[in-house]
C-alpha positions in Angstrom: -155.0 11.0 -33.5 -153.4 13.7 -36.1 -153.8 13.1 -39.6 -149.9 12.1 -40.1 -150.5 9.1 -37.3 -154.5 7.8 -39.3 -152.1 8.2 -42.4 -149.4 5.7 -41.5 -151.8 3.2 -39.7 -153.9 3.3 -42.8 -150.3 2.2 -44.6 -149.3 -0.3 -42.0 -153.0 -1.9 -42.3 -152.7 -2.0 -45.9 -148.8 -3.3 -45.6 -150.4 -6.0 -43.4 -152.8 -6.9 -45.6 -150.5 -7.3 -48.5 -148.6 -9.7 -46.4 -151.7 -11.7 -45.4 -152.8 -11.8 -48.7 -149.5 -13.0 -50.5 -149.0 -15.6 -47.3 -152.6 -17.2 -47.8 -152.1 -17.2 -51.5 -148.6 -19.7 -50.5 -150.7 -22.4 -48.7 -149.8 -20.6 -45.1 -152.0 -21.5 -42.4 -154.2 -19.0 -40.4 -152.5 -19.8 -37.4 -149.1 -19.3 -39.7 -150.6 -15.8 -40.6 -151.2 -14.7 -37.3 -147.5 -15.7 -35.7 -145.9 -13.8 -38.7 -147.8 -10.9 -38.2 -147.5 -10.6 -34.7 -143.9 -11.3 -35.5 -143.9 -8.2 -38.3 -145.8 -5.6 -35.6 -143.4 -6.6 -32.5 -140.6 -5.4 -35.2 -142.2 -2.1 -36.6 -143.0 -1.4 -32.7 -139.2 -2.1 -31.8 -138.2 0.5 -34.8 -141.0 3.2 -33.6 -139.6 2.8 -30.3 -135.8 3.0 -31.5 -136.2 6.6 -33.6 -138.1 7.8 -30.9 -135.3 7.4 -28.3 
């Protein structure tokens, strides 16, 4: 993996973990967490996938 690439999944791990953080903090369940998230990378993939093409 270049640099750029270890550089913006560093950022989307830390985006991630903001998210977490700040949903736990509102009483969210784990489960909660988890659907959101999975939610949050299907939509970065879909806008990865729709610049590349």
């Amino acid at each position: 993996m270049e640099d750029h690439q270890k550089q913006e999944a560093l950022k989307a791990q830390d985006e991630m973990m903001e998210i977490a953080d700040r949903l736990f903090q509102e009483g969210k369940s784990e489960a909660e967490v988890r659907k959101f998230l999975s939610e949050y990378l299907d939509q970065k993939r879909a806008e990865v996938q729709k610049n590349k093409g």
